[in-house]
C-alpha positions as CSV (number, residue, x, y, z in Angstrom):
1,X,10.8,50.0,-22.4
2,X,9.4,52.7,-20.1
3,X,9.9,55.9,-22.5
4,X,7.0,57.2,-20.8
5,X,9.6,58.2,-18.2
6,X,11.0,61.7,-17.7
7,X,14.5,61.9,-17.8
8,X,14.9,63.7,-14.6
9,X,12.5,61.1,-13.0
10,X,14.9,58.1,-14.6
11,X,18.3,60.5,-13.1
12,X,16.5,60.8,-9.5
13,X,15.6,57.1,-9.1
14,X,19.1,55.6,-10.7
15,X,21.1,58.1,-8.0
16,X,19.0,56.7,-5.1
17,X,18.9,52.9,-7.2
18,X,22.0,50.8,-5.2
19,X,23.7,50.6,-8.3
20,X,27.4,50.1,-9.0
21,X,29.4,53.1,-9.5
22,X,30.5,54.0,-13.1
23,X,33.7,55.6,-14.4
24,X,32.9,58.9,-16.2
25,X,35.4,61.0,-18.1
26,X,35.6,64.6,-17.8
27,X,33.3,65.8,-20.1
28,X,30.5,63.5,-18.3
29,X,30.8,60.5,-21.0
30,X,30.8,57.2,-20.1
31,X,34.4,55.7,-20.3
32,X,35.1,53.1,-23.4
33,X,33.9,49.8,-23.0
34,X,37.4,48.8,-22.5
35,X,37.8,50.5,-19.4
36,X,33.9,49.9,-17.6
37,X,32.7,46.7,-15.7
38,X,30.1,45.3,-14.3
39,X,29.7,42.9,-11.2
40,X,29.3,39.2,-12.8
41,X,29.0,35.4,-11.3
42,X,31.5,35.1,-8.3
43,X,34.5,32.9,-8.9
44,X,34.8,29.6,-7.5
45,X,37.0,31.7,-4.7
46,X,34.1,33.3,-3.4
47,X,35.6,36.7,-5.1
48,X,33.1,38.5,-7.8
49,X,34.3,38.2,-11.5
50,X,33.2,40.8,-13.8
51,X,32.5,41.9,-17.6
52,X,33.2,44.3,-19.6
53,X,29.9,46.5,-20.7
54,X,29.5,48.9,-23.6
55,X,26.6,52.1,-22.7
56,X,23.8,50.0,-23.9
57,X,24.8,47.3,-21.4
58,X,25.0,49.8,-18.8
59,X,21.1,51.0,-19.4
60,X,19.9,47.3,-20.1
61,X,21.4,46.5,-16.9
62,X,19.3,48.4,-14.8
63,X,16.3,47.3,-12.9
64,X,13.1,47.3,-15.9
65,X,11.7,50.3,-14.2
66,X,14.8,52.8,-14.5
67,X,15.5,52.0,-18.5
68,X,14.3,54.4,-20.8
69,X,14.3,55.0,-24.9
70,X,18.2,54.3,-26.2
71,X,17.8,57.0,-28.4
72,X,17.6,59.8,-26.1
73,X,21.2,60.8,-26.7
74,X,21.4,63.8,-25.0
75,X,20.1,62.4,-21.5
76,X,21.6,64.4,-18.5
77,X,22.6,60.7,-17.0
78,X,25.2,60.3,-19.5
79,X,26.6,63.2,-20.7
80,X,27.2,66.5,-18.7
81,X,27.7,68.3,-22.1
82,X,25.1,70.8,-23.5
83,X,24.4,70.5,-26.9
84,X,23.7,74.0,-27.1
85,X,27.7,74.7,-25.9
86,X,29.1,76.4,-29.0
87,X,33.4,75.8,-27.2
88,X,35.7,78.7,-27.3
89,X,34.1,81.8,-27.9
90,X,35.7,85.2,-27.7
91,X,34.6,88.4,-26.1
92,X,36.0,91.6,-26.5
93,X,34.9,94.4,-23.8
94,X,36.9,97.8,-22.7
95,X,36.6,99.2,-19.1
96,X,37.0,103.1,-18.5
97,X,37.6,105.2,-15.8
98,X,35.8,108.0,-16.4
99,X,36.4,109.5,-12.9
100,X,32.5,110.0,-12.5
101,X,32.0,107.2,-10.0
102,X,34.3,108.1,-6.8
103,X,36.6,105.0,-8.1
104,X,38.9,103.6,-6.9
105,X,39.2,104.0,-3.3
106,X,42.5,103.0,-1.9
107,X,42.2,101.5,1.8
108,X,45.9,101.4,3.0
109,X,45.7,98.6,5.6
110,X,49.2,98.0,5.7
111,X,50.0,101.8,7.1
112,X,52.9,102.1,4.8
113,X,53.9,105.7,3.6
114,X,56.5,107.0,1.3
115,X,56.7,110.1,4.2
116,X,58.3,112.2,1.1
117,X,55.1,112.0,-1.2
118,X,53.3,112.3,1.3
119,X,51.1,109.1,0.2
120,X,50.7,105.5,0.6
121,X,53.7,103.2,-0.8
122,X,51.8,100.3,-0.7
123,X,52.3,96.9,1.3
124,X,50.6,93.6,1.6
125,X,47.3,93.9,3.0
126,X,46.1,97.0,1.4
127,X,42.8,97.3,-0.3
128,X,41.6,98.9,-3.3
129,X,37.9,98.7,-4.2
130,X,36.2,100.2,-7.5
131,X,33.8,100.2,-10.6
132,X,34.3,101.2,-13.8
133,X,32.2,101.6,-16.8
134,X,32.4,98.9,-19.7
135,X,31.6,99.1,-23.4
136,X,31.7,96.3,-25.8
137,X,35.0,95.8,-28.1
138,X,33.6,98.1,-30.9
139,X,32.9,100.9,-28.4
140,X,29.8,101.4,-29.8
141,X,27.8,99.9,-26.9
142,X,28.1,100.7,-23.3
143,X,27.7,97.3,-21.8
144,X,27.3,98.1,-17.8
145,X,30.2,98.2,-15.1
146,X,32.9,96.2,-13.2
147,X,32.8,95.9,-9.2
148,X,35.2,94.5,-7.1
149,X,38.5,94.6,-5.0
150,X,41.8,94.2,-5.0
151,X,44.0,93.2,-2.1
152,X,47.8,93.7,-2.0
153,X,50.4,91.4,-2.2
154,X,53.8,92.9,-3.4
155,X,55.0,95.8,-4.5
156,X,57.6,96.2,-7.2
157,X,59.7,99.3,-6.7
158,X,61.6,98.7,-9.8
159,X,58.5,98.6,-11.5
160,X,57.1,100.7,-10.0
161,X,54.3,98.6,-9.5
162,X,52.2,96.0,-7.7
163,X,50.8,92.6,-8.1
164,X,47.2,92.2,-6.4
165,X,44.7,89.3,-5.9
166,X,41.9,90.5,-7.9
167,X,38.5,89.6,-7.1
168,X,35.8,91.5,-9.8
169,X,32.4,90.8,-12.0
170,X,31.4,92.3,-15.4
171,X,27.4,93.2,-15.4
172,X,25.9,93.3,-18.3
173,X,22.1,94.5,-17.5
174,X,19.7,92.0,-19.2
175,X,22.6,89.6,-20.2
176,X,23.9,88.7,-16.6
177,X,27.5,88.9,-15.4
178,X,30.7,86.9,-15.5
179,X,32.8,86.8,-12.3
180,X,36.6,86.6,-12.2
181,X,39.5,85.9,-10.2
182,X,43.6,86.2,-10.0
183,X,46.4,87.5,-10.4
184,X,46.6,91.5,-11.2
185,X,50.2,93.2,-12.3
186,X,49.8,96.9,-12.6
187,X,53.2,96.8,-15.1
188,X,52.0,94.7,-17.3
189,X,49.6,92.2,-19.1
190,X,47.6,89.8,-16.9
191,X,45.4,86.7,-17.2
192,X,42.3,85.4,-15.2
193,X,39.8,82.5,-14.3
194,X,36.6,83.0,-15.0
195,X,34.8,81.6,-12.0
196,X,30.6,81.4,-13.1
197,X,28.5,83.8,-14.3
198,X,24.2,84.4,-14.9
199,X,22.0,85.1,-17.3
200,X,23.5,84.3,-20.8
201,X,27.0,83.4,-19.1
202,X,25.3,80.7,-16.7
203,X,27.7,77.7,-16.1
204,X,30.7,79.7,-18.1
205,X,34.1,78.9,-17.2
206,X,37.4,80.2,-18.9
207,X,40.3,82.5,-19.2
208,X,40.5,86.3,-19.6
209,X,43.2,88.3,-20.7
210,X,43.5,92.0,-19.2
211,X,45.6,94.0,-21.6
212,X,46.4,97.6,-20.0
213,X,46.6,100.6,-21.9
214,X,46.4,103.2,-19.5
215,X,46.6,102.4,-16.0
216,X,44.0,102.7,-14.2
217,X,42.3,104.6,-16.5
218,X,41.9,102.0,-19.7
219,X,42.2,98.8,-19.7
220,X,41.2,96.3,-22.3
221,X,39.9,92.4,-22.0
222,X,40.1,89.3,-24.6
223,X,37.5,86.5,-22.8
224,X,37.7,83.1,-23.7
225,X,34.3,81.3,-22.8
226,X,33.1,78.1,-22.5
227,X,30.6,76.0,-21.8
228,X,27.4,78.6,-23.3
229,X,25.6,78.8,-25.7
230,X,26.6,81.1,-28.7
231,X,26.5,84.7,-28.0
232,X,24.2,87.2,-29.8
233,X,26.2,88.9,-32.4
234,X,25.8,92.1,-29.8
235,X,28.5,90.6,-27.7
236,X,30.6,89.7,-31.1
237,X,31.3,92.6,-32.8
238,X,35.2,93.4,-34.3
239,X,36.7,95.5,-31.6
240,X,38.4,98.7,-32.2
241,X,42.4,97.6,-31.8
242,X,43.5,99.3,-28.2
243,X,45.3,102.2,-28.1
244,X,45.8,105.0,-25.9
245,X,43.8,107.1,-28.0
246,X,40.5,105.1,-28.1
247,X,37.0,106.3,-26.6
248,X,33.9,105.3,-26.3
249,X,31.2,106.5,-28.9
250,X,29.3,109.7,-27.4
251,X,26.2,107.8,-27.6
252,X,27.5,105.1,-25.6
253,X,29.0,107.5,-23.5
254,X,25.4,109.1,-23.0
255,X,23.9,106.3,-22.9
256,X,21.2,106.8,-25.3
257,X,18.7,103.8,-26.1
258,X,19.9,102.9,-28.7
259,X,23.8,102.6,-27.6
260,X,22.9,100.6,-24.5
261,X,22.3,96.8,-23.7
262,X,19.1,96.0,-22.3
263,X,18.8,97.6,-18.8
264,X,22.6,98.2,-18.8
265,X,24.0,98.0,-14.9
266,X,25.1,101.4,-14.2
């Protein structure tokens, strides 16, 4: 067995190997034996038979070169699954308007006016761009900002509303940033993809739920992450239950050293 191998060399030389093409499930495993084959004798047809092959089949079936050590379970070849990923993990993080950053700036593209209020009424097209500050779910930390857009789709006069394709990222200083994407009701509760993130939140994916308190001014966020390793109890604490009411502690608010995460995004 060539265990002196690295398993990135055995990966690169088995994708460029002319090898046949095995079924994978969605977490990168191989398939049950039941359901993989490999080519065989050919039938006295001309047409290639073929057997069934547990994993260890598969790797004793490669060229002598390409096997490696069986018991390197956690080879990138055959499984796309960390073993650091802890599953679901929740984050709890409220975003402010504080009205100290010029935000939101509302870009009426559409050039639709309620003449009587002398203001936009708000049609598809129109653009609303902003950052807002964001402390963690105990409101004892202030964690960074949001950034993004929001483009018009509908508006909901009987709401008095709109819905918006949202298009945003949380930074988080030292920790990275997730990125997000969906649908955005100003009248009520929404829910969005996580689409990737950096740092700590590298290769996340997930759901977030944006619970409004105060529109635009509070707003409060349940993620559901995946694919990570576990957080650092910073990122866990019990949040304070959202309310109208709720600020941020005035040390997070000043941002003092000790009420920060590391090289916070401001």
């Amino acid at each position: 067995m060539a265990s002196s191998l690295s398993i990135s060399s055995v990966c690169n030389r088995l994708n460029r190997a002319k090898l046949p093409s095995f079924p994978i499930t969605h977490k990168g495993y191989l398939k049950s034996a039941s359901s993989i084959h490999l080519p065989g004798r050919r039938s006295s047809s001309g047409g290639p038979l073929f057997i069934r092959a547990t994993k260890e089949q598969v790797i004793s079936h490669l060229p002598s070169d390409l096997q490696y050590d069986q018991k390197q379970e956690a080879s990138p070849c055959f499984s796309g699954a960390s073993a650091a990923d802890a599953g679901v993990q929740q984050m709890y993080v409220y975003e402010f308007n504080e009205n100290d950053r010029n935000s939101p700036a509302y870009l009426p593209f559409s050039l639709r006016f309620d003449l009587a209020k002398g203001r936009p009424s708000g049609g598809i097209g129109d653009l609303v761009t902003f950052t807002n500050k964001v402390y963690d779910g105990s409101l004892q930390t202030r964690l960074g900002i949001t950034a993004g857009m929001h483009i018009m789709i509908k508006h909901y006069p009987k709401e008095k509303g709109h819905r918006y394709e949202a298009i945003f990222s949380f930074y988080f200083g030292d920790y990275g940033h997730i990125s997000v994407q969906g649908s955005y009701l100003t009248f009520k509760d929404s829910e969005l993809a996580i689409t990737g993130g950096s740092g700590i939140f590298t290769g996340v994916y997930g759901v977030v739920k944006l619970h409004q308190i105060v529109n635009p001014n509070k707003h409060f966020y349940t993620f559901e992450l995946e694919g990570i390793p576990p957080l650092p109890s910073a990122l866990t604490r019990t949040p304070v239950p959202p309310s109208a009411s709720v600020r941020a502690s005035p040390s997070a608010m000043r941002g003092a050293p000790d009420s920060v995460a590391p090289n916070f995004t401001d």
